[in-house]
C-alpha positions in Angstrom: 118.3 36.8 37.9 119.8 40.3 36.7 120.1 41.4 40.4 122.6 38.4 41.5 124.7 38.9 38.7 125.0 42.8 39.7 125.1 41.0 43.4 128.6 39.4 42.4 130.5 42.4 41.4 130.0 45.2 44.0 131.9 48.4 43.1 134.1 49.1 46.1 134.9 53.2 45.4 133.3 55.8 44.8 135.8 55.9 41.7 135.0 52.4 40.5 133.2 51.6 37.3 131.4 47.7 36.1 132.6 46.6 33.2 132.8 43.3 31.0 135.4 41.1 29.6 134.0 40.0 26.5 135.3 36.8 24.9 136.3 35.8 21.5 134.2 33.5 19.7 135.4 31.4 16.1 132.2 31.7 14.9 130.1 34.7 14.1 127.1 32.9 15.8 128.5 31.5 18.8 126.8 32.5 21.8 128.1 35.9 23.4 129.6 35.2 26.6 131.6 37.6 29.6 132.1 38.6 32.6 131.7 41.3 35.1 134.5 42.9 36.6 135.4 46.2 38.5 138.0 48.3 37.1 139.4 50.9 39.2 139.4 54.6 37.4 142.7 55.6 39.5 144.1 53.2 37.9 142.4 51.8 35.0 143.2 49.0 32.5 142.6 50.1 28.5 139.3 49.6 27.3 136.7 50.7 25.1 133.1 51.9 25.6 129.7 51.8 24.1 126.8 54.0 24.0 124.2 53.6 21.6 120.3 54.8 22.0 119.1 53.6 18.6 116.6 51.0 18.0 114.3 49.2 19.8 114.8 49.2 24.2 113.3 45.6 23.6 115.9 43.5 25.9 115.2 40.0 24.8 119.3 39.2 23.4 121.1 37.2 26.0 124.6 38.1 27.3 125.8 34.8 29.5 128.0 35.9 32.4 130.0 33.2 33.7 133.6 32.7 35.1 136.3 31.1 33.7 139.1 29.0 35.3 141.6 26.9 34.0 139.3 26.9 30.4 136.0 26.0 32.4 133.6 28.0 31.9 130.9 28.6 34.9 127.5 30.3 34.0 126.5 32.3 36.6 123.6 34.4 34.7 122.5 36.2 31.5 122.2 39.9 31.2 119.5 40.9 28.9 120.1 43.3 26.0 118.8 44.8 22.4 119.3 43.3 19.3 121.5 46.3 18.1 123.8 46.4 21.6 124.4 41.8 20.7 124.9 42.9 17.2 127.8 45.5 18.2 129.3 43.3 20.5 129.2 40.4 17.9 130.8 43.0 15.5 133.7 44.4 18.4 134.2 40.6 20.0 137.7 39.0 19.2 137.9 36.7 16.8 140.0 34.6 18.4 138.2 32.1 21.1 141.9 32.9 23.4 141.0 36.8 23.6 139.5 39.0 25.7 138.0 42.2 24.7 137.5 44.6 28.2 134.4 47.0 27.3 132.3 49.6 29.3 128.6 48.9 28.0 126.3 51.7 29.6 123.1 49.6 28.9 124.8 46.4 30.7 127.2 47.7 33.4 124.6 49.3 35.4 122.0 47.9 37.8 118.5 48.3 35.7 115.1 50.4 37.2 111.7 49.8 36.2 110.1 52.9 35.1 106.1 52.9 34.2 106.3 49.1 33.9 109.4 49.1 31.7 113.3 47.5 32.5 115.6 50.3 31.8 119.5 50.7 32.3 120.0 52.5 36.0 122.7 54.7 37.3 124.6 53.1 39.8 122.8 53.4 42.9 123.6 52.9 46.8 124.2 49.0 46.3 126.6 49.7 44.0 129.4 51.4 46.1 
């Protein structure tokens, strides 16, 4: 299901980067839930970025992507991701269920390969710009 999600939002430049808009959550446990956007790097909106390599490269923590209108909330798919990348983004996600928190996650944003059997994060390849 990982490739449809990627499928949704192609990256139109060459200058053009995937990222997600994380949102709030009243409760610590609350599932996490975004969605994928494009940001442009000519002009870019603020936000902030992740990069972590520690820990297990087990992917088995849903991310749900989904799109919201008007306060409805459409799934469209999940992202899969470590326990330490859910438990920074439980840690950086607003508090507030209103809020938005726009974040570059290099183990999310890009299309992942399989390497000797394994799911890793890509680089953004030809389908991607």
């Amino acid at each position: 299901m990982e490739s449809s999600v990627y499928d949704r939002v192609q990256l139109t430049t060459p200058h053009s980067i995937r990222d997600i808009n994380l949102s709030g959550a009243m409760k610590k446990d609350d599932p996490l839930l975004c969605g994928l956007v494009e940001t442009s790097l000519d002009n870019p909106i603020p936000y902030r970025a992740l990069s972590y390599t520690w820990g297990s490269e087990t992917r088995d923590r849903p991310l749900i992507v989904a799109d919201v209108v008007d306060g409805q909330v459409t799934t469209i798919g999940h992202l899969q991701m470590t326990a330490n990348c859910e438990a920074a983004l439980r840690r950086l996600r607003p508090k507030s269920a209103k809020e938005v928190l726009h974040i570059w996650v290099d183990a999310l944003v890009h299309r992942p390969v399989v390497l000797g059997g394994v799911e890793r994060p890509g680089r953004y390849d030809e389908g991607d710009l």
